[in-house]
Each structure stands twice: as structure tokens, then as C-alpha cells.
C-alpha positions in Angstrom: 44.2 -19.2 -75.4 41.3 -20.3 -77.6 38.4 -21.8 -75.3 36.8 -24.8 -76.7 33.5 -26.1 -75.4 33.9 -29.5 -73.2 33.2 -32.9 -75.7 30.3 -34.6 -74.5 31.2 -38.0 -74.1 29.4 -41.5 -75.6 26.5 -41.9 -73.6 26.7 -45.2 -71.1 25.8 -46.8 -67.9 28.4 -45.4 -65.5 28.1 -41.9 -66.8 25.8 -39.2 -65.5 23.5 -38.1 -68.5 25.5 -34.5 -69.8 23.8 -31.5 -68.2 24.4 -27.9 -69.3 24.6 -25.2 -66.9 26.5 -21.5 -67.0 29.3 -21.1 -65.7 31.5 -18.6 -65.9 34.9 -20.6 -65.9 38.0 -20.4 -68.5 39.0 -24.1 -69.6 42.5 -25.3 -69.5 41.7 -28.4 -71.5 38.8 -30.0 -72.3 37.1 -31.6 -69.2 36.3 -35.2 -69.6 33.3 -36.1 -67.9 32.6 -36.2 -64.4 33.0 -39.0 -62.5 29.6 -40.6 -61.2 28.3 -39.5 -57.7 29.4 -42.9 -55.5 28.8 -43.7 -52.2 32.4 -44.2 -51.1 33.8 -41.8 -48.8 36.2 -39.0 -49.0 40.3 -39.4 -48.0 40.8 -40.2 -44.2 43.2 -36.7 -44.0 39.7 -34.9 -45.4 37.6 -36.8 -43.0 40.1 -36.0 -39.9 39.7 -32.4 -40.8 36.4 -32.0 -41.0 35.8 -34.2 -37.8 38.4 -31.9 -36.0 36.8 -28.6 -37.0 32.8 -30.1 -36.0 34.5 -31.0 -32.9 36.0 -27.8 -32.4 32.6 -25.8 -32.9 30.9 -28.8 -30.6 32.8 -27.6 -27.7 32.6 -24.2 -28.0 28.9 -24.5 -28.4 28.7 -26.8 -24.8 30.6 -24.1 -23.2 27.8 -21.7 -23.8 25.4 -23.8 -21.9 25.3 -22.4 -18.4 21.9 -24.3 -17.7 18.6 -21.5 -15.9 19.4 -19.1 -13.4 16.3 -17.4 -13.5 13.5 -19.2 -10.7 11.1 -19.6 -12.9 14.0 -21.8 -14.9 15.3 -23.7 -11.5 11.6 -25.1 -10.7 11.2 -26.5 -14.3 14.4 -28.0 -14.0 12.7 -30.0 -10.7 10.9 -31.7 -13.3 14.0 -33.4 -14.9 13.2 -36.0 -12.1 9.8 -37.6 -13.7 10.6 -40.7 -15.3 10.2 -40.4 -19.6 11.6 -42.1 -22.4 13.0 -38.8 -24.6 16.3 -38.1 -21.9 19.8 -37.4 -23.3 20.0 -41.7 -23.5 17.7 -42.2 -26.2 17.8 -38.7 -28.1 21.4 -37.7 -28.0 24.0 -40.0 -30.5 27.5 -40.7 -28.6 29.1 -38.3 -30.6 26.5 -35.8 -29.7 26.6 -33.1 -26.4 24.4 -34.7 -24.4 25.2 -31.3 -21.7 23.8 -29.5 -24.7 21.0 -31.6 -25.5 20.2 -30.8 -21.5 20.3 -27.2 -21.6 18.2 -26.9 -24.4 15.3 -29.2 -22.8 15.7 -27.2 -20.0 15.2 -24.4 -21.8 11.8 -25.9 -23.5 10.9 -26.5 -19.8 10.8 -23.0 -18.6 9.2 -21.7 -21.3 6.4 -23.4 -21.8 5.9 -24.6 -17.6 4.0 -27.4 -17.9 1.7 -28.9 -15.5 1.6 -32.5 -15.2 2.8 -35.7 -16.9 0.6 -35.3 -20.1 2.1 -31.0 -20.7 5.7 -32.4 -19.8 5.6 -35.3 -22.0 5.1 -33.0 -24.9 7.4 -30.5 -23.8 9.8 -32.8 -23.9 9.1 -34.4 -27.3 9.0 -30.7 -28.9 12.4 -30.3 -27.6 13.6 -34.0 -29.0 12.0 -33.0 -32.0 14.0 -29.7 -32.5 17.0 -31.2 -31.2 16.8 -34.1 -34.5 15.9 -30.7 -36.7 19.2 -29.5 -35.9 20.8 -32.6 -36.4 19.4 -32.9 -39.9 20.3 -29.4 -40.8 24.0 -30.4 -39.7 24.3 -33.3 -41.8 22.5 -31.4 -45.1 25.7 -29.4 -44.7 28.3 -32.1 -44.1 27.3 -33.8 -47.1 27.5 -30.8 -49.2 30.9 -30.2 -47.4 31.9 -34.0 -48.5 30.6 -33.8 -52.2 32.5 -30.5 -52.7 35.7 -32.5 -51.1 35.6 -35.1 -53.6 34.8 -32.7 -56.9 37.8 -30.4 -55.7 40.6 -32.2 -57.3 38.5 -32.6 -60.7 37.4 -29.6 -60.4 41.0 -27.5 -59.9 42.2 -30.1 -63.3 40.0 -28.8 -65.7 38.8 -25.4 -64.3 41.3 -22.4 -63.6 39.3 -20.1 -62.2 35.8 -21.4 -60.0 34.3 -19.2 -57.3 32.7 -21.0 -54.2 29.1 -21.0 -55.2 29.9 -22.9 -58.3 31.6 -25.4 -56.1 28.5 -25.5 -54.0 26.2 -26.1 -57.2 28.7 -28.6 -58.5 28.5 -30.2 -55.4 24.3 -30.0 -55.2 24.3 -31.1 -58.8 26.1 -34.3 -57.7 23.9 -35.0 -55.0 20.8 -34.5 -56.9 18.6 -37.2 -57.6 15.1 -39.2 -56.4 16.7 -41.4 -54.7 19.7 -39.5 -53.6 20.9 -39.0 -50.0 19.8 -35.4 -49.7 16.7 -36.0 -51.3 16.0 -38.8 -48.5 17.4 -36.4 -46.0 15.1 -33.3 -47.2 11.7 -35.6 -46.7 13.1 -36.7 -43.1 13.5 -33.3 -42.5 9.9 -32.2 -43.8 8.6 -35.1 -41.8 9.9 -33.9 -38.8 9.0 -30.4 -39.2 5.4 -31.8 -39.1 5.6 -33.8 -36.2 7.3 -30.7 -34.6 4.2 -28.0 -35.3 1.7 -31.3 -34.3 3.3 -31.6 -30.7 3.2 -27.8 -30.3 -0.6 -27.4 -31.1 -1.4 -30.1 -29.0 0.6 -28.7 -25.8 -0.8 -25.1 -27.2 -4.7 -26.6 -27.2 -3.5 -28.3 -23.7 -2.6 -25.3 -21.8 -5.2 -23.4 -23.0 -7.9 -25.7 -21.7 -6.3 -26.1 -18.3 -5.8 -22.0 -18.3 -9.9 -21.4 -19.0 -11.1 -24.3 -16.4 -8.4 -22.2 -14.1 -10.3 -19.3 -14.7 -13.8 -20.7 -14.3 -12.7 -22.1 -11.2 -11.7 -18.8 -9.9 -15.2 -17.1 -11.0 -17.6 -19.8 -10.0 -19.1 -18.7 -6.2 -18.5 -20.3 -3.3 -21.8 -21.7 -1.5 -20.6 -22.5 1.4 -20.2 -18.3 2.0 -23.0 -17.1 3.5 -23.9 -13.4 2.0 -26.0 -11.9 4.8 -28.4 -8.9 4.2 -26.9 -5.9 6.1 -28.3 -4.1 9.1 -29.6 -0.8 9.2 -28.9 2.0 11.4 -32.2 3.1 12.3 -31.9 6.8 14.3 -35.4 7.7 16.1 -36.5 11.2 15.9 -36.3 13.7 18.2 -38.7 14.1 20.9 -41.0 17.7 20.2 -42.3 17.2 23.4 -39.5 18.3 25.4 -38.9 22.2 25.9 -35.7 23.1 24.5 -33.3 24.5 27.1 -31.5 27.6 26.2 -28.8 26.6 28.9 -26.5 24.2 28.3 -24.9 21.7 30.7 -22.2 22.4 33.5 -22.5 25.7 32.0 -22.3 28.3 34.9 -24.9 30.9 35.6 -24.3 34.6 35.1 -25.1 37.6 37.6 -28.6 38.9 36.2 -30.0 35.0 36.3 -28.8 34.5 39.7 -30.3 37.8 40.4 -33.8 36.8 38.8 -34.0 34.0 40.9 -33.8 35.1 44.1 -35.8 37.6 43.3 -38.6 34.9 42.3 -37.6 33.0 45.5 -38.4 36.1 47.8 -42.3 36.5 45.9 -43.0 33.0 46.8 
């Protein structure tokens, strides 16, 4: 089979400008040109599947969220009561886990332990933050998933042999573009990433602060303890006056001293 390079076609309006790029592939006929990227969607059985299959992996993700067990993970979870606007209402979409969504602020909350309204508000916007990171990251994927739908069929009609990372850079090449979908996506994402390390320096500066006044607090003296000075143990000295007595006390006498003083007894 003689391999012929693909005709690049008349230049027009509804045509993708032609692009060269490597790759390795043995031609059954000519390719025409690729359709334009569009923003219509793929086939509903496509769709179905890769609905079915994200729901799949949703809930076997949920059922790996057991919630804290540890103390330290109960008592932040205590805090769940303090009224906010970031709960699993207003961050969570209603085809999201919003048991998930929980676990992972809960999470957030027994790591960091924050004290007060202003430490758990920021806790709990690093955790929304993270939480739309992921969401992003997901949806990066499906629409590489859905591009690579769509080019399969032109793909398989004028490729016979294409391995999977040329699909994927098929697919990337499609969605390519200023004012594309993933390139709106990537700055959301960049964005975000931002606002995420902002809210972590600030609770990071926060609990800092509070752990040094903590500290001074614990240093600083206390006047209302009153230090008082010691009292010495003052020991007077012996008195050199008194003869020292060779007996000692309820000691009884021997013979020859009883003997010695009768005898001085009698001379008197």
C-alpha cells in the first residue's frame, strides 16, 4: 500500500487553518479535513456512558468518607454548628456529594483547629476553595473525554492504526484556542489556585499571632503573687561556759564511781 500525504484543503471560514504534526499513523485513504471544533454535544448513548461511569466512581468515593474518629477530629466537627455561608448548600452542585463535600471540610477543621469565627471562616473557605479545584480538574478531563468522543469516528475512517496519546493530542489540538473552553477553564483554575494559597497565608499569619500572644501571656508575671524573701535558720553557738560532762544522761554509774563517792562523802 503506497502512503500518500493527506491534501490540504482550500483554505475557508469553516475550516480550521491546516496544522502539521507527527504522527506515526498508516493512511487508508486520504483524510479530508477535520471537521471544526463545535460546541454541540456528543451522542446521548456517549453521554449516558460517561454519566454512568462518573457516577459509578462518585459513589465509591462517598463510601470512603467515614467522617473523624480521632477527638481531636469530633471537637472540630462541634464547630459545624456556627452559622457561615460556605456549607454543602452553596458550595456543593446537586449533582455533587454533598456527604463528601462534608468530610473533607471536616477534615480541614481538624487540621488546622481554629479558634474563633475569623480562623473558622477561613478554614472553611480553604476547604471551598479546594473543593472547586477538584471540580475544575474533573471537568479539564471530561472535556478531553468528550473531544476524543467526537474525533473517534473520524478518527477510526482515515487512520488504521492510532495509539491513545495521539487520541488525546487530537483531542487537545481541537480544544485549543484563546478563546476556547479549556483555555477559559485553565485561567479559572489559576485564579483559584491563588485565592487558595491567599486564604492559607492569612489563616497561617492568623494562628501564628494568636500562638505568640499565647505564649507571652503565659511568660508575663503575675503581680498579684507576692514573692516573699525567705527566712533564715539562725543556730546560736554553743555556750563555752558550761563544763562539759563526761557522763551522759540516764546513763548508770559504774562500781569505782560509786565507790569514789562515798568515799568523798565519808571525808566531809
Amino acid at each position: 500500500m503506497n502512503r500518500r500525504s493527506p491534501a490540504i484543503p482550500a483554505a475557508d471560514h469553516n475550516s480550521p487553518p491546516p496544522q502539521s504534526r507527527p504522527v506515526p499513523t498508516i493512511y487508508k485513504n486520504p483524510p479530508p479535513p477535520r471537521p471544526p471544533p463545535s460546541a454541540t454535544l456528543v451522542s446521548k448513548e456517549i453521554r449516558m456512558a460517561l454519566s454512568q461511569r462518573k457516577l459509578n466512581s462518585v459513589r465509591a468515593n462517598a463510601q470512603k468518607s467515614t467522617g473523624p474518629k480521632t477527638p481531636a477530629g469530633k471537637a472540630a466537627v462541634s464547630l459545624n454548628a456556627v452559622t457561615h455561608g460556605l456549607s454543602a448548600q452553596t458550595v456543593v452542585l446537586h449533582n455533587e456529594p454533598a456527604a463528601e463535600y462534608e468530610a473533607e471540610l471536616n477534615h480541614y477543621l481538624a487540621h488546622f483547629q481554629p479558634l474563633g469565627k475569623p480562623e473558622c471562616d477561613l478554614v472553611r473557605q480553604l476547604a471551598a476553595a479546594h473543593w472547586r479545584l477538584a471540580r475544575y480538574a474533573a471537568v479539564e478531563s471530561a472535556l478531553l473525554e468528550n473531544q476524543m468522543a467526537k474525533d473517534e469516528q473520524w478518527i477510526d475512517e482515515h487512520f488504521t492504526e492510532v495509539d491513545e496519546i495521539h487520541r488525546l493530542a487530537f483531542a487537545f489540538d481541537s480544544l485549543a484556542g484563546a478563546n476556547s473552553a479549556l483555555a477559559l477553564l485553565n485561567r479559572y483554575q489559576a485564579r483559584l489556585h491563588r485565592e487558595y494559597q491567599k486564604i492559607l497565608n492569612a489563616l497561617t499569619e492568623m494562628q501564628t499571632a494568636r500562638s505568640s500572644k499565647e505564649v507571652k501571656l503565659q511568660n508575663k508575671p503575675n503581680p498579684r503573687i507576692e514573692h516573699s524573701a525567705p527566712k533564715l535558720l539562725t543556730i546560736s553557738p554553743p555556750d563555752e561556759s558550761a563544763a562539759p560532762s563526761n557522763q551522759q544522761p540516764n546513763q548508770p554509774e559504774t562500781r569505782p564511781e560509786r565507790e569514789t563517792r562515798n568515799q568523798q562523802r565519808e571525808t566531809s
